[in-house]
Backbone as a printed PyTorch tensor [residue, N CA C, xyz], in Angstrom:
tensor([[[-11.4230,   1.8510,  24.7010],
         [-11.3280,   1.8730,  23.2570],
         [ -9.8690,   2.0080,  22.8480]],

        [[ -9.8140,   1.8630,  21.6180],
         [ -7.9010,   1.3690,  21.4040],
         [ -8.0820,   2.6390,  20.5150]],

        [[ -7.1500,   2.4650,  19.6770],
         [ -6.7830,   3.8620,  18.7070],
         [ -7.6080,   3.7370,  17.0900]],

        [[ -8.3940,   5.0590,  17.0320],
         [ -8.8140,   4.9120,  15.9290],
         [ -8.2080,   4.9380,  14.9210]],

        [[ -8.8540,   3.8220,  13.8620],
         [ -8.2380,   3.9120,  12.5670],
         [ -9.2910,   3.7010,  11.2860]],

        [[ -9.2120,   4.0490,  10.3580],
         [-10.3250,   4.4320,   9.1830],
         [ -9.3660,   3.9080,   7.8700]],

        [[ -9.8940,   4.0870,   6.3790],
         [ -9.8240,   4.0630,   5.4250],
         [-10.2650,   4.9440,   4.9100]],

        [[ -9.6680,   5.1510,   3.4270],
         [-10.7160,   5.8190,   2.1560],
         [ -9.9600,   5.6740,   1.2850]],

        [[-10.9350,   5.3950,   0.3210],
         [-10.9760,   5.1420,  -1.2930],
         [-10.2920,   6.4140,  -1.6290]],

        [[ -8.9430,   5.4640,  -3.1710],
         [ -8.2170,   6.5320,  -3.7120],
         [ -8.8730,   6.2670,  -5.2920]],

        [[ -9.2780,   7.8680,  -5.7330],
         [ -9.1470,   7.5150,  -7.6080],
         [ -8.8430,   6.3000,  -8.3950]],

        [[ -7.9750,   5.8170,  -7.8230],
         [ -7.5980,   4.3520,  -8.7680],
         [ -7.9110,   3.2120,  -8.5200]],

        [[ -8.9130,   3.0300,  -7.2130],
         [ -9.6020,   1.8310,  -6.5220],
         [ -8.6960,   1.4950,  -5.6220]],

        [[ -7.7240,   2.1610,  -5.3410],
         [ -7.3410,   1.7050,  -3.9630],
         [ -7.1020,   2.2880,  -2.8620]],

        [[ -7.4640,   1.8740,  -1.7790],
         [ -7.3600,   2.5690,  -0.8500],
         [ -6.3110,   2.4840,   0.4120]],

        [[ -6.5070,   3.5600,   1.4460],
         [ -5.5050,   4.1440,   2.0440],
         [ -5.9570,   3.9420,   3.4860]],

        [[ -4.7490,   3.4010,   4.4250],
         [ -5.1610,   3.1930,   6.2050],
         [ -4.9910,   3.9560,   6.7610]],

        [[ -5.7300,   4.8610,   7.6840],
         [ -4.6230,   5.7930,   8.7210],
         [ -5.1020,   5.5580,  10.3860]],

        [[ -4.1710,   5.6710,  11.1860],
         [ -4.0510,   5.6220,  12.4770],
         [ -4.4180,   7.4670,  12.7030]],

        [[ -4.6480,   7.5120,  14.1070],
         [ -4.9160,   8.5750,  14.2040],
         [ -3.3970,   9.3910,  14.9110]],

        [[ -3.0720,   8.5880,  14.8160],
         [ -1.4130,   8.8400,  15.5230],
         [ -0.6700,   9.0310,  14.1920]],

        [[ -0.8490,   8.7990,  12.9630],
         [ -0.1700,   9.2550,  12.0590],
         [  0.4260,   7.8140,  10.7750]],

        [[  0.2730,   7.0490,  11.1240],
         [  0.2500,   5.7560,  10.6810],
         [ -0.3700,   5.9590,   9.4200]],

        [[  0.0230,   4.5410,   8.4150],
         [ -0.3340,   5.0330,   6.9560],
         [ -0.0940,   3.5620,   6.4260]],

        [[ -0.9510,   3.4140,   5.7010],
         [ -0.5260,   2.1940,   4.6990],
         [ -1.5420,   1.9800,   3.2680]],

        [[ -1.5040,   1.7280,   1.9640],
         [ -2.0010,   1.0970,   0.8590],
         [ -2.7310,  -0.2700,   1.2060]],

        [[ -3.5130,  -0.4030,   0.4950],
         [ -4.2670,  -1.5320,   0.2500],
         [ -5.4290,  -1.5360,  -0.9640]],

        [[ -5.8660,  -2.9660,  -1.3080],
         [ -7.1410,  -3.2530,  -2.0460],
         [ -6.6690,  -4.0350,  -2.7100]],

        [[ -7.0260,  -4.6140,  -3.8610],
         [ -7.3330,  -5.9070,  -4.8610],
         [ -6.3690,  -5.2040,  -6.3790]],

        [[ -5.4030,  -6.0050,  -5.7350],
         [ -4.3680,  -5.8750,  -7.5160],
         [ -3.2530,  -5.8730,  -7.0820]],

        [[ -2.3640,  -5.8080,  -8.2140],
         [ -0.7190,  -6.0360,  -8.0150],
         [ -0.3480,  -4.8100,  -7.1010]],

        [[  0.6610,  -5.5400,  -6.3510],
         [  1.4760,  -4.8820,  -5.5390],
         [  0.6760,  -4.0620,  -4.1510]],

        [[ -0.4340,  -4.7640,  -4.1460],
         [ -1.5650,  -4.0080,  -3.1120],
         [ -1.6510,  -5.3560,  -2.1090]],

        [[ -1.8830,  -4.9790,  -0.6170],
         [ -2.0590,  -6.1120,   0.4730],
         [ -3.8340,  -6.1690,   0.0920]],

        [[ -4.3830,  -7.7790,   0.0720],
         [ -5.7260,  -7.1560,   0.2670],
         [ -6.0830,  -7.4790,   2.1160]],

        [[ -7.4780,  -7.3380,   2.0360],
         [ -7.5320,  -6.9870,   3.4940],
         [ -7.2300,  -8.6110,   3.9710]],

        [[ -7.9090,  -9.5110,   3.3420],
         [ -6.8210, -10.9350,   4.2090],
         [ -5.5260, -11.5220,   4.1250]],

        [[ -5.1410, -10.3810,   3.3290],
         [ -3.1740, -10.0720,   3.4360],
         [ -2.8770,  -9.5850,   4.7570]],

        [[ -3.1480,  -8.6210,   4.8040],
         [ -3.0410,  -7.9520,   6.2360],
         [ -3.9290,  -8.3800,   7.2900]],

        [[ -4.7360,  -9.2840,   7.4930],
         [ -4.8060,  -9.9730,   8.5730],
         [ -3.8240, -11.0890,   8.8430]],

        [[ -2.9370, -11.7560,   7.6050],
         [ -2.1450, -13.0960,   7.8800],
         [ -0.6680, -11.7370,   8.6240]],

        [[ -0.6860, -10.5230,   7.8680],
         [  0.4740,  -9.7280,   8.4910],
         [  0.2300,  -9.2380,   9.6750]],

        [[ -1.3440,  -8.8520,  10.4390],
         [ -1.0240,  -8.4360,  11.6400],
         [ -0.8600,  -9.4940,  12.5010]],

        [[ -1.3660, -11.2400,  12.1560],
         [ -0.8270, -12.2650,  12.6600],
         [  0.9060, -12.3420,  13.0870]],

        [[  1.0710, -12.0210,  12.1470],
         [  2.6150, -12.1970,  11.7670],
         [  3.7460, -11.1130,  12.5880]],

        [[  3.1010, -10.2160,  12.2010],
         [  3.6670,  -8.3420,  12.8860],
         [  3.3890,  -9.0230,  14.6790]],

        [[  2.3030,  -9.2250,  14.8330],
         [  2.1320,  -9.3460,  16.4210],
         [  3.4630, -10.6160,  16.8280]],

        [[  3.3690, -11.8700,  16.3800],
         [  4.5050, -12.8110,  17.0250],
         [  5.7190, -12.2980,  16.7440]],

        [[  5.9430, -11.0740,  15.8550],
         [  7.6210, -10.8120,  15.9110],
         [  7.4240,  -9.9510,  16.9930]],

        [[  6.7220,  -8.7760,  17.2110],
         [  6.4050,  -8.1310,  18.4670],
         [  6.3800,  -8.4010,  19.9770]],

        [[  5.8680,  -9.6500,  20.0530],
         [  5.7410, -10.4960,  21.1660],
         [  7.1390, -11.3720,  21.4930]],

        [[  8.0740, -11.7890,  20.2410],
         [  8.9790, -12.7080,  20.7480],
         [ 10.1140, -11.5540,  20.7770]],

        [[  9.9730, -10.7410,  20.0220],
         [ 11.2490,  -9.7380,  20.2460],
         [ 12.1850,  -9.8550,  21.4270]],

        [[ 11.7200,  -9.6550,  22.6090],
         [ 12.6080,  -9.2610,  23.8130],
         [ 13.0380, -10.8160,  23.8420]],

        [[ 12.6960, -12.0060,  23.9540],
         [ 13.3170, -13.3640,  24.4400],
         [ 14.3270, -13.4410,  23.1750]],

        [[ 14.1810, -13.3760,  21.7210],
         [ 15.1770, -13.1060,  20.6740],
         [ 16.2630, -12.2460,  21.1380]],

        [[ 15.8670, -11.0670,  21.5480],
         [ 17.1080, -10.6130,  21.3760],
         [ 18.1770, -10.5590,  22.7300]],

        [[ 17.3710, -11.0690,  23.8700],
         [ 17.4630, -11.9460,  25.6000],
         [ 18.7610, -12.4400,  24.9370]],

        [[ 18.2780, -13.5720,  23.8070],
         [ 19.4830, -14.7380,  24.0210],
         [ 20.5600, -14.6430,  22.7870]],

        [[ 20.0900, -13.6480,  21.5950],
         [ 20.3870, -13.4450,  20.4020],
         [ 21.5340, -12.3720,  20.4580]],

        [[ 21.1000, -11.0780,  20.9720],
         [ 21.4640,  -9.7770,  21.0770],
         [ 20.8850,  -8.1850,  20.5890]],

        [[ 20.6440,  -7.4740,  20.5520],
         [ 19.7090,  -6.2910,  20.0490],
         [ 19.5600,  -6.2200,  18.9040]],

        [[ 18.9900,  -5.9220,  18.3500],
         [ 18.5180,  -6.0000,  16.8030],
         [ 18.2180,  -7.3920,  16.3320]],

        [[ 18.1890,  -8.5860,  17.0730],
         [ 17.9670,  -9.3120,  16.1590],
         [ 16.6800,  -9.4780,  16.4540]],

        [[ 16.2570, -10.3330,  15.1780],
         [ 14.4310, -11.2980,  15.1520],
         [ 13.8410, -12.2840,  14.3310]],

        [[ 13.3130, -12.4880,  14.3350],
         [ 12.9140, -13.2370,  13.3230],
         [ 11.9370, -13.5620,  12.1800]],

        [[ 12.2320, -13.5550,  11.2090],
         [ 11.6250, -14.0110,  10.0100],
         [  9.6170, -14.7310,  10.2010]],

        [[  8.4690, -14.2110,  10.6330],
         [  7.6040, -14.9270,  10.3160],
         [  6.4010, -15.2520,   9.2230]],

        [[  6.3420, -16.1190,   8.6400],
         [  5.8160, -16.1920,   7.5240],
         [  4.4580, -16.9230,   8.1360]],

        [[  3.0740, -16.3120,   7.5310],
         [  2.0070, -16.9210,   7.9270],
         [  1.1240, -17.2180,   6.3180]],

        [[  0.6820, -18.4190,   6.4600],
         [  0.0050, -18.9010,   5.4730],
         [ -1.7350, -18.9760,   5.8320]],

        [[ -2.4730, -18.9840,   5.2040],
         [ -3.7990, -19.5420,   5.4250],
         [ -4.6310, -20.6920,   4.8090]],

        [[ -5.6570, -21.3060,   5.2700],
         [ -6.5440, -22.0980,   4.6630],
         [ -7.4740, -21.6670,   4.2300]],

        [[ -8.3750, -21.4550,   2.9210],
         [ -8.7600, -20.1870,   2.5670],
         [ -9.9180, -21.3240,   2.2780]],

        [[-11.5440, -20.7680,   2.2600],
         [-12.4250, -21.1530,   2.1690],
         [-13.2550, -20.2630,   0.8920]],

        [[-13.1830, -20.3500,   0.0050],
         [-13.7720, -19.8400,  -1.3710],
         [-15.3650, -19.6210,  -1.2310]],

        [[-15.8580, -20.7390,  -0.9210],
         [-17.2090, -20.4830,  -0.5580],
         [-18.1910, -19.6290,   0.1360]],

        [[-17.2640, -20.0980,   1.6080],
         [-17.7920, -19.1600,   2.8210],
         [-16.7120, -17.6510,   2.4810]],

        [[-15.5320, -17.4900,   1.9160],
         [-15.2620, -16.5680,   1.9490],
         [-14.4300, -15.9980,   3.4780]],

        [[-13.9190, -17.5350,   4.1750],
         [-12.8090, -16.8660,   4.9530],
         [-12.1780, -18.0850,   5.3280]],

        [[-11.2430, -17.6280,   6.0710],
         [-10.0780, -18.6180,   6.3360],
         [-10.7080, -19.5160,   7.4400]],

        [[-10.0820, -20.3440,   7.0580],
         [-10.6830, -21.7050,   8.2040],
         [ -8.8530, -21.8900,   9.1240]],

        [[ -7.9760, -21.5030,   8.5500],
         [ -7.2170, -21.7910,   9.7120],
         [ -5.7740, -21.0510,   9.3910]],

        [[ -4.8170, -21.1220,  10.0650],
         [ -3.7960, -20.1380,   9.5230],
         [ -2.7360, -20.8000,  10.2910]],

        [[ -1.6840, -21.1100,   9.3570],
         [ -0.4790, -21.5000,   9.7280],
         [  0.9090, -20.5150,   9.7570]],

        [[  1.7130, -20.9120,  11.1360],
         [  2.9770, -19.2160,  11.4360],
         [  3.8750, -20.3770,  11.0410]],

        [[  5.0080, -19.4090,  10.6170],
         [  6.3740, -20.3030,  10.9910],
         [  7.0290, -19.3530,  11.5190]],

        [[  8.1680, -19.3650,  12.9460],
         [  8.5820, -18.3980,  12.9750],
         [  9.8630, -19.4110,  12.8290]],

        [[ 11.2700, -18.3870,  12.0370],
         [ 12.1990, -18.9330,  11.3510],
         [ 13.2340, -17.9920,  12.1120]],

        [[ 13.9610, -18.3710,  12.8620],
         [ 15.2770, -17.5780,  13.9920],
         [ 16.6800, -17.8980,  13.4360]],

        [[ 17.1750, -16.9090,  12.5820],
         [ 18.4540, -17.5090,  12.4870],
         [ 19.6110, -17.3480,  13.9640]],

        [[ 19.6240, -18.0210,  14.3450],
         [ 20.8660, -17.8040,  15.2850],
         [ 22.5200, -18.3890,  14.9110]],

        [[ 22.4600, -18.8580,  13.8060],
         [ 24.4770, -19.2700,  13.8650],
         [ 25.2450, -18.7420,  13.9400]],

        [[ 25.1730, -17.5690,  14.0240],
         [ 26.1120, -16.6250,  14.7400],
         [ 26.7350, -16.7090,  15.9550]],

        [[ 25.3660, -17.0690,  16.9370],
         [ 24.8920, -17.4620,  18.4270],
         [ 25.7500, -18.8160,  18.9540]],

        [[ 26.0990, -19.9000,  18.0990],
         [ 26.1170, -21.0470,  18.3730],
         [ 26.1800, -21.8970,  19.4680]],

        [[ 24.4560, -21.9490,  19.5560],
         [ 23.8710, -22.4730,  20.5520],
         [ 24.1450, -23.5230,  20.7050]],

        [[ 23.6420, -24.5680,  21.7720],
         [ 23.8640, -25.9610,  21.8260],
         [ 22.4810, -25.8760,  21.6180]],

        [[ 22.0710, -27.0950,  21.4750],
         [ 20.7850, -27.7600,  21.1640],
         [ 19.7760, -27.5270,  22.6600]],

        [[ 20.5080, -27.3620,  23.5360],
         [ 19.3700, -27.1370,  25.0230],
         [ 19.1350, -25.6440,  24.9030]],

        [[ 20.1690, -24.9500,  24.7270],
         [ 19.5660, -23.3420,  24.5850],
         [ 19.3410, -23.1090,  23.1530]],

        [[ 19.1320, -23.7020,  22.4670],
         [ 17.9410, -23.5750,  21.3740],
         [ 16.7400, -23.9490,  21.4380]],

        [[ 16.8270, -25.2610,  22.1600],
         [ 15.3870, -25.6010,  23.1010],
         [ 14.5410, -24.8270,  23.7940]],

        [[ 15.8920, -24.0390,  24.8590],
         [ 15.1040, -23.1040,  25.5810],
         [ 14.4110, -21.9310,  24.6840]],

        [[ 15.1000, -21.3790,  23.9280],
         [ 15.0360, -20.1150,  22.9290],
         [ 13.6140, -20.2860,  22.1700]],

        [[ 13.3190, -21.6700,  22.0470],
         [ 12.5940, -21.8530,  21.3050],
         [ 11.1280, -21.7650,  22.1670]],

        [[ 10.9520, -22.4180,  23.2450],
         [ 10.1790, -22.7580,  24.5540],
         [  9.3930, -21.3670,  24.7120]],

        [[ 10.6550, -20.4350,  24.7570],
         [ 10.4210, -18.8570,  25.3490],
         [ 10.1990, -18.0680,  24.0120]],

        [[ 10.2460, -18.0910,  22.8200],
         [  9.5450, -17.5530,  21.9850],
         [  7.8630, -18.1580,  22.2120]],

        [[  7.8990, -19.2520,  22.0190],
         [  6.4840, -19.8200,  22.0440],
         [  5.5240, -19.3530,  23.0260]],

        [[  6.5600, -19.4610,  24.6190],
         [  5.7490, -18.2330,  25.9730],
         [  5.4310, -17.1480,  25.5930]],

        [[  6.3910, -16.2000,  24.8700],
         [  5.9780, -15.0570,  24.7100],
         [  5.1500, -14.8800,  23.7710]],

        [[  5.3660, -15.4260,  21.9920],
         [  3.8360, -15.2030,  21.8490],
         [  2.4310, -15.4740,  22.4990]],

        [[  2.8750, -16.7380,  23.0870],
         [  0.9170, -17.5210,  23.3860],
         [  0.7260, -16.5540,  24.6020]],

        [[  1.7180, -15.7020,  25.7050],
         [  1.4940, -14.9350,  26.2660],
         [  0.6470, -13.6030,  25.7560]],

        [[  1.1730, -12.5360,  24.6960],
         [  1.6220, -10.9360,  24.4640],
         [  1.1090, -11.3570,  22.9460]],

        [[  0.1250, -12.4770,  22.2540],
         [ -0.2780, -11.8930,  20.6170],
         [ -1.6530, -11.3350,  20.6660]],

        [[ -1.7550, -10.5260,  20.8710],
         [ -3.1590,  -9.8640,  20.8810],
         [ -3.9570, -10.7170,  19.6820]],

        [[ -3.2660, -11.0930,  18.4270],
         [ -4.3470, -10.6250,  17.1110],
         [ -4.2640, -12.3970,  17.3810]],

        [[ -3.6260, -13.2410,  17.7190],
         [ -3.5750, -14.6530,  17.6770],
         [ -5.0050, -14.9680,  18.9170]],

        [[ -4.5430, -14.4440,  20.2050],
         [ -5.6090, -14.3490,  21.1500],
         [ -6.7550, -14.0790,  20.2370]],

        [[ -7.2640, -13.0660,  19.6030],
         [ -8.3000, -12.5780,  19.0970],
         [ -8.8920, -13.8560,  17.9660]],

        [[ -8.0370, -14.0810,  17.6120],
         [ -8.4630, -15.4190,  16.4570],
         [ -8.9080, -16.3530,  16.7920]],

        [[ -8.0780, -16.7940,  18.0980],
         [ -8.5780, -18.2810,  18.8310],
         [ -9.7510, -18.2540,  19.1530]],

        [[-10.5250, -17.0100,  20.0690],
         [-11.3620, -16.7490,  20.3990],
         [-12.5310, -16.5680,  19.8120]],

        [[-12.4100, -16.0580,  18.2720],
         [-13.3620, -15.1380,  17.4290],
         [-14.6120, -14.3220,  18.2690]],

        [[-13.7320, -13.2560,  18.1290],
         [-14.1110, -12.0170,  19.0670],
         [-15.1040, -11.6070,  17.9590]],

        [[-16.7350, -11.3170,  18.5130],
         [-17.5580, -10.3940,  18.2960],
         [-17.4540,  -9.6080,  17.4410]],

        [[-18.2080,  -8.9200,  16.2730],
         [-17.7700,  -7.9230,  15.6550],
         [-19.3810,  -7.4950,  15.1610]],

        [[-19.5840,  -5.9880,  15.1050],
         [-20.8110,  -5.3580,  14.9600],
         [-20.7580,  -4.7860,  14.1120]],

        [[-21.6690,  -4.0600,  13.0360],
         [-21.3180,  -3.5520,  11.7750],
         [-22.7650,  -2.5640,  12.2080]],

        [[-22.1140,  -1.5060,  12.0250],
         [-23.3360,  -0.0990,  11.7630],
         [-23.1080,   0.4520,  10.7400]],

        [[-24.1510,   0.8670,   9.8770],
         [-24.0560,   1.8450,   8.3410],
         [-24.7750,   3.4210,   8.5540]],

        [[-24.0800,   3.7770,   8.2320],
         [-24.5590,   5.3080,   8.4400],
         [-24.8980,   6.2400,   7.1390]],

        [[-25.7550,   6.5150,   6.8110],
         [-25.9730,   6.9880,   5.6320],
         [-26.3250,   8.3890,   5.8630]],

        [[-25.3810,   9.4080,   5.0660],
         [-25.6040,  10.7360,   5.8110],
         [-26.1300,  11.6470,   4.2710]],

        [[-27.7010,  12.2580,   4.6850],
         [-28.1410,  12.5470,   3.4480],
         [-28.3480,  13.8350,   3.0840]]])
């Protein structure tokens, strides 16, 4: 089992994430709030900067990374995404690469996510999911 994490509803309709390690975040439906298929295109997103980190900063230097922006195809009907598009965006001109070790840079980001994305793995796959209700009276 991985690390638990829960919700609960705040007074104002929105609610609150916590890790059991101490982790914290906002969410729900309105301005300035992620809703929950916000934060699935972000743990998309959070995981490939996670995963390419070390080859970025391999050829870049420490601290650097990159920019990923994930979009979706959103299905109104059924009520979920039919597909989800990443960009990951590397500035390197600092770096000034030649075009083969940008090639490479590029090669080895792509290894390391399709290697190390847990939540991308999980998508491709569509992993199982069980729903129990507990009503405590």
């Amino acid at each position: 089992m991985g690390k638990r994490l829960w919700v609960e509803r705040n007074k104002d309709g929105s609610w609150d994430g916590f890790s059991e390690d101490g982790a914290h975040l906002k969410f729900g439906k309105g301005e300035g709030l992620f809703s929950p298929g916000d934060l699935m295109k972000i743990a998309l997103a959070a995981c490939g900067a996670l995963s390419s980190r070390f080859a970025i900063e391999n050829a870049l230097g420490e601290g650097n990374g990159a920019k990923i922006t994930v979009d979706g195809k959103y299905d109104s009907d059924d009520d979920r995404y039919l597909s989800f598009e990443e960009h990951v965006a590397v500035d390197a001109s600092a770096a000034n690469l030649s075009d083969e070790d940008a090639a490479k840079l590029e090669e080895r980001i792509r290894r390391h996510i399709d290697k190390a994305c847990t939540v991308m793995h999980t998508l491709k796959e569509g992993a199982p999911t069980r729903l129990d209700v507990d009503i405590r009276k």
